[in-house]
C-alpha positions in Angstrom: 217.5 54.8 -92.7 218.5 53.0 -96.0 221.9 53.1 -97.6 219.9 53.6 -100.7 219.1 58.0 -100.2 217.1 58.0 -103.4 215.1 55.4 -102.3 214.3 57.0 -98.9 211.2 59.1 -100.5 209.5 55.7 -100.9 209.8 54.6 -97.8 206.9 55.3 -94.9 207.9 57.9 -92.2 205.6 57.2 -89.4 205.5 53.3 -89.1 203.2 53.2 -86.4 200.2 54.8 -88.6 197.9 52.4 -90.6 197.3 53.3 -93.7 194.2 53.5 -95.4 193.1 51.7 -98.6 193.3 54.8 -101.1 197.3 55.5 -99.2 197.7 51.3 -100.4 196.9 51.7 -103.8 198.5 54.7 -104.1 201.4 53.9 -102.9 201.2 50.3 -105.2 200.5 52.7 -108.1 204.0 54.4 -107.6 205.7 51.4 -107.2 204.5 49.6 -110.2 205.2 53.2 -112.0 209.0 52.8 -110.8 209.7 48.9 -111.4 207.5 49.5 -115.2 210.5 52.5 -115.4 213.4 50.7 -115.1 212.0 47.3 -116.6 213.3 46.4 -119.9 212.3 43.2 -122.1 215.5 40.4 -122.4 217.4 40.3 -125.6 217.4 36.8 -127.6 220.7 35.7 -125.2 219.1 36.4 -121.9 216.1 35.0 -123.5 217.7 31.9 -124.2 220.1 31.6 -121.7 217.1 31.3 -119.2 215.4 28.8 -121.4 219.0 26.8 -121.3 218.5 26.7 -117.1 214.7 26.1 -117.0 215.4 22.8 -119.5 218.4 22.0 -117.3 216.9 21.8 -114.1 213.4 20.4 -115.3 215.8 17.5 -116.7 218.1 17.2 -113.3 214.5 17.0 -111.5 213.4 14.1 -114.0 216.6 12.2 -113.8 216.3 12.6 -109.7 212.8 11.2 -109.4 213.5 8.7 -111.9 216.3 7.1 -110.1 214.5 7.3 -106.4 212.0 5.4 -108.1 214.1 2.8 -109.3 215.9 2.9 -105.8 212.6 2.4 -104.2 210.9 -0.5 -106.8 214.6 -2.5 -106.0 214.5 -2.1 -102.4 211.0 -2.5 -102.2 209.7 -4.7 -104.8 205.7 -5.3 -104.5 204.2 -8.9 -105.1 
């Protein structure tokens, strides 16, 4: 089993049994019901400490294709 033992009441028994569309949603229902639980909106320093990584690597992603495309227009210039 899991190393996890309270998580072992969400896990499936029988593996080899299909289950059914109302055991799906069901069992979506409970998970959602658990993650919603234990889910907690960031502070402002979380907030903007992911905002400081998004804006990092959209501008190391910018500077990247910049210089390949100055690599490629010297190496291959057209005309």
């Amino acid at each position: 089993m899991s190393s996890y033992p309270k998580y072992e009441k969400y896990q499936r028994k029988g593996k080899s049994k299909k289950l059914t569309l109302y055991e799906r949603l069901s069992l979506f229902y409970q998970n959602s019901k658990r993650i919603m639980k234990i889910a907690n909106k960031p502070d402002k320093k979380e907030y903007f400490l992911v905002f400081k990584i998004c804006g990092i690597g959209i501008l190391l992603l910018g500077a990247l294709s910049y210089v390949i495309q100055l690599i490629f227009s010297v190496a291959l210039p057209i005309g």
